[in-house]
C-alpha positions in Angstrom: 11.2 2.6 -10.1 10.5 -0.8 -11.1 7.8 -3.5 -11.0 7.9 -6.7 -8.9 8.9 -9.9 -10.9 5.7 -11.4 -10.8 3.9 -13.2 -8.6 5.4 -11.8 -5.2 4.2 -13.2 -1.9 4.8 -11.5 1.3 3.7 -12.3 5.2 2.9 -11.2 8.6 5.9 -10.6 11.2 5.1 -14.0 12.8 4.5 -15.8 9.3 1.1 -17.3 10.1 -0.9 -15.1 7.1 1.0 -15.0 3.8 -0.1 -13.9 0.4 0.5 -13.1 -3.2 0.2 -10.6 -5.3 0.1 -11.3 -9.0 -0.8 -8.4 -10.7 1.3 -5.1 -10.8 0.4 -2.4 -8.9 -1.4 0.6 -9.8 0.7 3.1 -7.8 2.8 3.3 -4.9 2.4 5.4 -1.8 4.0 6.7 1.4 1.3 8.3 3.9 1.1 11.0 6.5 -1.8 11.1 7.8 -1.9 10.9 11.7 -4.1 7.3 11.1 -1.1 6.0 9.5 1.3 7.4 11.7 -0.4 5.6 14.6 -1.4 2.4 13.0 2.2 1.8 11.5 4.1 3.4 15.0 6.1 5.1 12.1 6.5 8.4 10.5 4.4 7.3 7.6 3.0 4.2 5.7 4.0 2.3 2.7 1.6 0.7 0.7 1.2 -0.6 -2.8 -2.3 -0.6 -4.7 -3.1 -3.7 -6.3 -5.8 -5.0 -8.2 -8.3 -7.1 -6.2 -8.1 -10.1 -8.8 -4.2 -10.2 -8.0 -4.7 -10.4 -4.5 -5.1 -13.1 -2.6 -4.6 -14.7 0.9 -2.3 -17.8 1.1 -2.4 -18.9 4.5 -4.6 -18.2 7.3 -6.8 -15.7 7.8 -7.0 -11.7 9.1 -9.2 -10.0 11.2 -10.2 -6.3 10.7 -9.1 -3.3 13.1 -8.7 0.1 12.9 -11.6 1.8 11.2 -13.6 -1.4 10.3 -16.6 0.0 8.8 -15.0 2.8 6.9 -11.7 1.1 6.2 -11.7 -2.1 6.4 -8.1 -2.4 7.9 -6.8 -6.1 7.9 -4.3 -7.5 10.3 -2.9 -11.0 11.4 -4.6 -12.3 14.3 -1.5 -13.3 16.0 0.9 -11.1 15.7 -1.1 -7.7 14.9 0.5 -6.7 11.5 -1.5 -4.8 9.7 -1.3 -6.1 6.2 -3.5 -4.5 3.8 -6.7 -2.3 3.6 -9.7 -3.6 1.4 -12.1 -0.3 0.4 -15.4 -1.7 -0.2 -16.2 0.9 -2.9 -12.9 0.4 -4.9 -11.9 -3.1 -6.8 -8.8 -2.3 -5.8 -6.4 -3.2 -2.1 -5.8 -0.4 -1.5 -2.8 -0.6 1.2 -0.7 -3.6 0.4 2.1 -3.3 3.2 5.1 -3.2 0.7 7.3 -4.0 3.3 5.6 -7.3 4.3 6.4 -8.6 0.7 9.5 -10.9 1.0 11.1 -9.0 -2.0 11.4 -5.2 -1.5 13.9 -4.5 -4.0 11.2 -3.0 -6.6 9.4 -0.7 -4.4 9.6 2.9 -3.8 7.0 5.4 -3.1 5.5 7.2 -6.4 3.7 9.7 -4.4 3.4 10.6 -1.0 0.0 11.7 1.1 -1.1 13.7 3.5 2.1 15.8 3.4 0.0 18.3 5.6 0.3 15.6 8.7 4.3 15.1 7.5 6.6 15.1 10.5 9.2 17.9 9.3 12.2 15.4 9.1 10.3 12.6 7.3 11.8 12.4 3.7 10.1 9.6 1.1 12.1 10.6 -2.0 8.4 10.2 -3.9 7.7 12.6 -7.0 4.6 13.3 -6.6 3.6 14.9 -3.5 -0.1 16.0 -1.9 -1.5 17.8 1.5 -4.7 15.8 1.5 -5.4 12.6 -1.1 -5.2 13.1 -4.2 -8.9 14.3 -5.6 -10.8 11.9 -8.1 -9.9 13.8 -11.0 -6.0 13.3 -10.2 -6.0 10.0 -10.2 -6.3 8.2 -13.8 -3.2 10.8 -14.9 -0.9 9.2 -11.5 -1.7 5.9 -12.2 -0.9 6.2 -15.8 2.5 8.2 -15.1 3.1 5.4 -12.5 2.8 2.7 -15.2 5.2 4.8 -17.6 7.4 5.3 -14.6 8.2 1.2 -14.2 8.3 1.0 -17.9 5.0 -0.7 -18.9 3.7 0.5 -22.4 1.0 3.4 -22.9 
């Protein structure tokens, strides 16, 4: 695993919402969970968590779907991608599309969720594997074993 040479911008399928991320991010993911399944029309999701302050929208604008109050799911109004979803409690995005940024070469999922929803063929190659999400308590320890994983300093 490695980080993204920094910034990295990304876009929509249609190109009319871009944006950049600037900071590295704070884990990587593949999801399960039937949400995913049927937002992405995939087996699972790929996301990156970034920091909200290196995060930001380049062109044009989203609109939310999916579970707007709870999850505030952002997609391109044109095309439909779903880009990225924005917790309200967290200072964090927390589901950066990786495969909408226009360099994919760095990512690959550190852990995978919702393994209890996992279609039996559906292989992510990510070490660190959980039925549900992780719990609170698990989460400093991944993020710091992501950070040592792509090489930043304790």
């Amino acid at each position: 695993m490695k980080d993204p040479n920094l910034p990295i911008e990304g876009g929509c399928r249609c190109g009319a919402v871009r944006f950049r991320i600037s900071a590295p991010p704070i884990f990587t993911s593949a999801c399960h969970c039937k949400g995913c399944q049927r937002m992405s029309s995939s087996a699972f999701s790929l996301s990156a968590a970034v920091p909200a302050d290196g995060f930001e929208i380049l062109q044009g604008e989203t609109v939310l779907g999916g579970l707007k109050q709870d999850l505030p799911h952002h997609f391109c109004p044109d095309c439909m991608t779903w880009m990225f979803t924005r917790p309200p409690q967290i200072d964090f995005i927390a589901n950066v599309r990786a495969t909408l940024c226009d360099d994919t070469s760095w990512y690959a999922p550190f852990m995978e969720t919702f393994t209890s929803a996992k279609l039996p063929w559906a292989e992510t190659g990510a070490p660190h594997s959980f039925t549900e999400f992780p719990v609170e308590a698990d989460m400093a320890p991944l993020i710091e074993a992501y950070a040592r994983s792509v090489g930043r300093a304790d």
